[in-house]
C-alpha positions in Angstrom: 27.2 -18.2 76.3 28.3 -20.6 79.2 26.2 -22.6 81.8 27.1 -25.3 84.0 24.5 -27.4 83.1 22.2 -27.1 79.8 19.3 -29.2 80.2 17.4 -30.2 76.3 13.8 -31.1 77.0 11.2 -29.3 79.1 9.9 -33.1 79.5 8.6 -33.6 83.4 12.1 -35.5 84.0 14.1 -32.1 82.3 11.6 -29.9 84.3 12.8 -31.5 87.5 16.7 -31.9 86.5 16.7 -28.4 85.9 15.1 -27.2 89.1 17.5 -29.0 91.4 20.8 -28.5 89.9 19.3 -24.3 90.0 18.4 -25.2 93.7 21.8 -26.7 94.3 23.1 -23.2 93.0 24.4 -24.8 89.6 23.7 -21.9 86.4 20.9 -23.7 84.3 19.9 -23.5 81.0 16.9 -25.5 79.9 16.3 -25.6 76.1 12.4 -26.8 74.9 11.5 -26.8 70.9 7.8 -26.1 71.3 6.9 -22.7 71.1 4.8 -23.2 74.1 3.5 -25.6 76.5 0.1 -25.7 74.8 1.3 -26.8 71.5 3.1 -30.6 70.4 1.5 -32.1 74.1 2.5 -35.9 74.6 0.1 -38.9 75.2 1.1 -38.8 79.3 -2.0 -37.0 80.8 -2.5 -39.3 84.0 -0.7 -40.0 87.2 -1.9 -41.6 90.7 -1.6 -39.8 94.1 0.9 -42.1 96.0 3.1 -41.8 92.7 3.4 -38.5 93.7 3.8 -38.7 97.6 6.6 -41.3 96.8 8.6 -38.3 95.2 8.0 -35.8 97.7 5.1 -33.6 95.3 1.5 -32.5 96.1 -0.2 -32.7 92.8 -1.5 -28.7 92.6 -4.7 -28.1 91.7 -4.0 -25.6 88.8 -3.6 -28.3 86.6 -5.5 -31.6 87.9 -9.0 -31.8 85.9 -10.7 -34.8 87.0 -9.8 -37.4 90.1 -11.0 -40.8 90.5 -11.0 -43.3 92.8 -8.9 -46.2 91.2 -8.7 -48.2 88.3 -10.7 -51.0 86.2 -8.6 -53.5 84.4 -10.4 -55.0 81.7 -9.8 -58.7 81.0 -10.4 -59.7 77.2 -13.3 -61.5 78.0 -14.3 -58.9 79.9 -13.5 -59.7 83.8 -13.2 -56.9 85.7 -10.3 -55.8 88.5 -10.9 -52.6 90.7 -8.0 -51.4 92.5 -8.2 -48.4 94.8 -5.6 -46.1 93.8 -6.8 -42.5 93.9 -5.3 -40.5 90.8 -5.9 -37.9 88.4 -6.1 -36.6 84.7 -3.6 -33.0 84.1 -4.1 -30.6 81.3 -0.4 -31.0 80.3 -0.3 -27.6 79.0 -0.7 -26.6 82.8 1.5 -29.4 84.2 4.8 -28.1 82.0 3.9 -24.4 82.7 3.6 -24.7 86.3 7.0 -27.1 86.4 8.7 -24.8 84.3 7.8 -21.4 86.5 9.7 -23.7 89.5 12.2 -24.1 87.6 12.7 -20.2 87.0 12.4 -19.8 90.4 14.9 -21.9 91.2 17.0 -20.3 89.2 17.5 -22.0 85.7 17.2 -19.9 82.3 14.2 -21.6 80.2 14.2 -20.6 76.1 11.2 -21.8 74.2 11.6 -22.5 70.4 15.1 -23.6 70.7 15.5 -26.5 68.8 19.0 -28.4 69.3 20.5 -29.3 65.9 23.7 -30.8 67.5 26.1 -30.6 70.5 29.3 -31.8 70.9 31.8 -31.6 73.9 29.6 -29.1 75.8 29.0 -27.1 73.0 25.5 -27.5 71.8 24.3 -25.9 68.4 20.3 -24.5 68.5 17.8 -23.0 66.1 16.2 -20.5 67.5 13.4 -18.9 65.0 15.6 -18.3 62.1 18.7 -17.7 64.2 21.4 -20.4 64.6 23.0 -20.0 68.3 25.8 -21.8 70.0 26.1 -22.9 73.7 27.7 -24.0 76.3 27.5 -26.1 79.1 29.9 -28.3 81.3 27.1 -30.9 82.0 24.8 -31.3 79.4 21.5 -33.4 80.2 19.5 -34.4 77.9 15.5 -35.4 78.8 14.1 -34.8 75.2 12.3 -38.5 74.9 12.5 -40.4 72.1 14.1 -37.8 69.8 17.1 -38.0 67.2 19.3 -35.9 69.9 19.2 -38.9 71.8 21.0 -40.6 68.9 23.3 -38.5 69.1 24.8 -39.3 72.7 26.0 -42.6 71.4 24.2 -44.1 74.5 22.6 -47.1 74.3 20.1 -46.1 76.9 17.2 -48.8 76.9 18.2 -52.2 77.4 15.1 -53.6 75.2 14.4 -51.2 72.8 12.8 -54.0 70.9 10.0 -53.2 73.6 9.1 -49.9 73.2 5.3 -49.7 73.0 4.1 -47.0 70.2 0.6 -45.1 71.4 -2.4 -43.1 69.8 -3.9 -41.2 72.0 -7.1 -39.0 70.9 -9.4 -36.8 73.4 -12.9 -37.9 73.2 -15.7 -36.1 74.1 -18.9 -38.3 75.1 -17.6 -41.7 76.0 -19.9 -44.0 78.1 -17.9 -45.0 80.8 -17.9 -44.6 84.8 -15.8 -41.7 85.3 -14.9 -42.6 88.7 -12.1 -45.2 87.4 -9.2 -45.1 84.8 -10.1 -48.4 82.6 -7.3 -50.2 81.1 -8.1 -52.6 78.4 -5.5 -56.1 78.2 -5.5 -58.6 75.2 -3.9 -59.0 72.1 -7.1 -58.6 70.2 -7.5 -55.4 71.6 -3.8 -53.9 72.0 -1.0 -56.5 72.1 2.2 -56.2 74.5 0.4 -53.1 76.7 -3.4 -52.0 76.7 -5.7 -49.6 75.8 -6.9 -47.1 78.0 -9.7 -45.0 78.7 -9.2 -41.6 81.5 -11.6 -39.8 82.0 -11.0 -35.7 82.2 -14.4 -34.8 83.2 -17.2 -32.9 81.4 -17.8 -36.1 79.8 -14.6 -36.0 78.0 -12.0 -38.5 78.0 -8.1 -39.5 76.7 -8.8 -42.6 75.0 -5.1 -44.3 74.0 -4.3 -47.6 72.8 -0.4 -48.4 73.6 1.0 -51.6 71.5 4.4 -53.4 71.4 5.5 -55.2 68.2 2.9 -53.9 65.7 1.6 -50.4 64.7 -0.9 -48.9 66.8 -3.4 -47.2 64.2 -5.5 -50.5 63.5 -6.0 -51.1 67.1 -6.7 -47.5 67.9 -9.5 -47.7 65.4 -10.9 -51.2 66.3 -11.2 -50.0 69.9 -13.0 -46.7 69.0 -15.9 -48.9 67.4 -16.8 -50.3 70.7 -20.4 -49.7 72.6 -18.7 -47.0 74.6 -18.2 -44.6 72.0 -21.8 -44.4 70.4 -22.1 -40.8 69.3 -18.4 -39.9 70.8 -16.6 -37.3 69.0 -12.7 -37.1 68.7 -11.3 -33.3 69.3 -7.7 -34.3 68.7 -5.0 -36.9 68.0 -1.5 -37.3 69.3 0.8 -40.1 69.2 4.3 -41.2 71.4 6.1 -43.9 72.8 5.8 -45.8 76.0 8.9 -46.9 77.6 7.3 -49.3 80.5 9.5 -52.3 80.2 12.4 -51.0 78.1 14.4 -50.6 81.0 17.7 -48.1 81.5 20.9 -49.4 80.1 23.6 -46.3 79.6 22.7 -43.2 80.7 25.8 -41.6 81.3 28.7 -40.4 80.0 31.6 -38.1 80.2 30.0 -34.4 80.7 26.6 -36.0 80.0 23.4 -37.3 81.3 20.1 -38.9 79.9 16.7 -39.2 81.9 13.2 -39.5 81.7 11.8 -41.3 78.6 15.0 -41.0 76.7 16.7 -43.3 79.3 14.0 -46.1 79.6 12.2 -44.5 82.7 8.9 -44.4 81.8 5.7 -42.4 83.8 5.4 -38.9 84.7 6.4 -39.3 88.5 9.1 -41.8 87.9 10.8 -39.9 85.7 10.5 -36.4 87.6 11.9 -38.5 90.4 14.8 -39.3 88.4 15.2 -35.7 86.8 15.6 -35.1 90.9 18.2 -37.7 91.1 19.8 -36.1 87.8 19.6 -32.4 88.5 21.2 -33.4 92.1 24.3 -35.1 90.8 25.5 -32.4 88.0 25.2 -29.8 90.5 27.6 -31.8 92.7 29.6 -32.6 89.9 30.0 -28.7 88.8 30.7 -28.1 92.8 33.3 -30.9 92.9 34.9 -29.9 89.0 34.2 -33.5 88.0 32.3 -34.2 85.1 33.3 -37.6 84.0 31.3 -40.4 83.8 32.7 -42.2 87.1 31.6 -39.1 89.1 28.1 -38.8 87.5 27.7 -42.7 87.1 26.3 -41.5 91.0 23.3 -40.3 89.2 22.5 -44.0 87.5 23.2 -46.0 90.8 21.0 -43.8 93.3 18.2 -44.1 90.9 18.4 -47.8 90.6 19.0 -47.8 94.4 15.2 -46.3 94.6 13.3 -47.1 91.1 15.2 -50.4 89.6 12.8 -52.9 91.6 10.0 -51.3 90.6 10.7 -51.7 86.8 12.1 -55.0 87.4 8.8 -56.1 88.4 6.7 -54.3 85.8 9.3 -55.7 83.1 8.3 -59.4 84.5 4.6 -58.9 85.0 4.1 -57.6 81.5 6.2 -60.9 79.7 4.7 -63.0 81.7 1.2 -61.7 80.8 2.5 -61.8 77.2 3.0 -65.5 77.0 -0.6 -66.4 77.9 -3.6 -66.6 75.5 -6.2 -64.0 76.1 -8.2 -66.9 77.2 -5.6 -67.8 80.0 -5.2 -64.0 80.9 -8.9 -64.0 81.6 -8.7 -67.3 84.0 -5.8 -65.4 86.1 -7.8 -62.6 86.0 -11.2 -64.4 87.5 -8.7 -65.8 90.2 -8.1 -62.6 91.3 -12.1 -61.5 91.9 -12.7 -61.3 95.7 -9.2 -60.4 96.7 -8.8 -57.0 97.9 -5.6 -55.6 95.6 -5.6 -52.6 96.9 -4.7 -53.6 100.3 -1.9 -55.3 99.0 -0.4 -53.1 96.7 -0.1 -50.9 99.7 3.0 -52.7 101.4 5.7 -51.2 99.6 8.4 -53.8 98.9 8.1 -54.0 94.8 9.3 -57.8 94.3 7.5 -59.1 98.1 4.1 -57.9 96.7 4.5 -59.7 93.4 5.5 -63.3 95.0 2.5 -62.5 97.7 0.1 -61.6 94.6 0.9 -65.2 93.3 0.4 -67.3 95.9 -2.9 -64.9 96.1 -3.3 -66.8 93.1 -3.0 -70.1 93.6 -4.2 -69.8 96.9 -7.6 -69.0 95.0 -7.5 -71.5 92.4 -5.2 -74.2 92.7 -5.7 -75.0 88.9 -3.5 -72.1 88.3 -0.8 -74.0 89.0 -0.6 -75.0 85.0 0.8 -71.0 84.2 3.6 -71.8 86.6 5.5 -72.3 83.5 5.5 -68.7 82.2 7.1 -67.4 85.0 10.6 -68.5 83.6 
């Protein structure tokens, strides 16, 4: 069978590819390996509200089970940052149903249980059940994360995958925190190169994830589980992933093919449905236009780092900058920053201003802080 564009992946960024090429009257055919959107569900539960109005999406009620107001960032000698940032825990299962159903409304043709084995030229080989089945597709975009089919591209699509963080992520039921706030957890004691994280879901249950770059995250997983908070907790169930916050998008497009989401670098839920939009956009012009080379959908990779590239650009340098300091320097920056109100200036929107302003925040507060200079370059 023939489509113009077979998307592998029902990830959020494949959800969203799919819908607008279908919406852009492209034929779609989206291929997922789970059986359903209940079973094999990723570590990426949580989002924020302007994430969401920056892409043009309401998050729907159907599947948000717990809002708070903001977020506590844990220092590692335990200074504490609020930032006002209203967001929200999903029930994935939900999320990827009620994404998929717009998809099918728009048009594209979703199969569950079709694992891709191979595809080459357009043709892509799937296992279906017990059945082997063959098809085709003029664009083919792939948005299965970090998967071996993304091996198969040839693309080099992070730019530092030496950087990819690994996460454990359990759901926890009776952990002692204020379940008002996401609480994110920095130090290297605790979860070197990213954090660990505690969101609460409600019903005082919780995703508790530790996300690490450069070492396995199993030892730090369990370490942080045998904190106060989790007296008497019990762990329901386990999953693990990959985080790809400062990996950054290197080659994500070729001749006839595309790569997005977490597969290309572009890590969070919102980003990367913002970039399936950007995706699903271009390969229904390119089917429109009878143009499937990599020039023509190279327009894909240059509107998204028209919109998004700033924004990793600046998470990339905040997170090696806060990698060169001792835990014990990390928690004097951090004390600097008690009294200043974050939230108001996280609110002005240009990416790179707001990190230059939040420095001279910095120093402005405590001179002394002049010394960590040095780990800006």
């Amino acid at each position: 069978m023939k489509y113009d564009v077979i998307v592998i992946g029902a990830s959020p960024a494949g959800l969203m590819a799919a819908t607008k090429a279908a919406r852009d009257e492209a034929e779609v055919l989206l291929l997922e390996e789970r059986k359903s959107f209940n079973s094999d569900q990723g570590p990426a539960d949580t989002s924020f509200e302007n994430f969401f109005k920056m892409i043009g999406l309401e998050p729907k009620e159907e599947y948000v089970i717990h809002r708070v107001k903001g977020m506590n960032i844990i220092s590692p000698f335990g200074t504490v940052i609020t930032i006002d940032a209203p967001g929200f825990s999903i029930d994935r299962g939900k999320f990827d149903a009620h994404y998929a159903e717009m998809a099918r409304d728009a048009g594209a043709e979703i199969k569950m249980d079709s694992k891709v084995m191979s595809f080459n030229d357009g043709e892509v080989v799937v296992k279906e059940g017990r059945t082997k089945k063959e098809y085709n597709g003029e664009v083919i975009i792939c948005a299965s994360g970090n998967s071996e089919i993304v091996k198969k591209t040839g693309l080099k699509t992070m730019r530092h995958p030496e950087d990819l963080a690994y996460a454990i992520q359990a759901e926890v039921e009776g952990v002692d925190v204020d379940e008002n706030y996401f609480h994110y957890f920095l130090g290297k004691e605790v979860a070197p190169g990213w954090k660990a994280a505690i969101s609460p879901k409600g019903n005082d249950k919780a995703s508790v994830g530790v996300f690490v770059r450069g070492d396995a995250p199993k030892k730090y997983f369990d370490g942080f589980l045998q904190r106060d908070m989790f007296d008497g907790a019990k762990v329901l169930s386990i999953s693990d992933g990959a985080d790809q916050i400062i990996t950054m998008p290197n080659e994500i497009v070729g001749d006839g093919l595309m790569v997005v989401g977490g597969a290309a670098g572009q890590a969070g839920i919102a980003y990367g449905m913002a970039a399936g939009m950007f995706c699903g956009e271009v390969a229904a012009e390119a089917i429109l236009k009878r143009d499937i080379s990599k020039k023509f959908l190279s327009k894909y990779d240059a509107r998204w780092k028209k919109r998004f590239l700033n924004h990793y650009k600046a998470g990339r340098f905040g997170l090696k900058t806060i990698e060169k300091m001792s835990d014990a320097e990390l928690d004097e920056v951090m004390r600097a920053l008690e009294g200043v109100n974050i939230s108001r200036e996280l609110s002005k929107h240009n990416v790179i201003l707001n990190s230059i302003r939040m420095g001279f925040l910095l120093l402005w507060n405590n001179p002394k802080l002049m010394r960590f200079v040095k780990y800006l370059f």
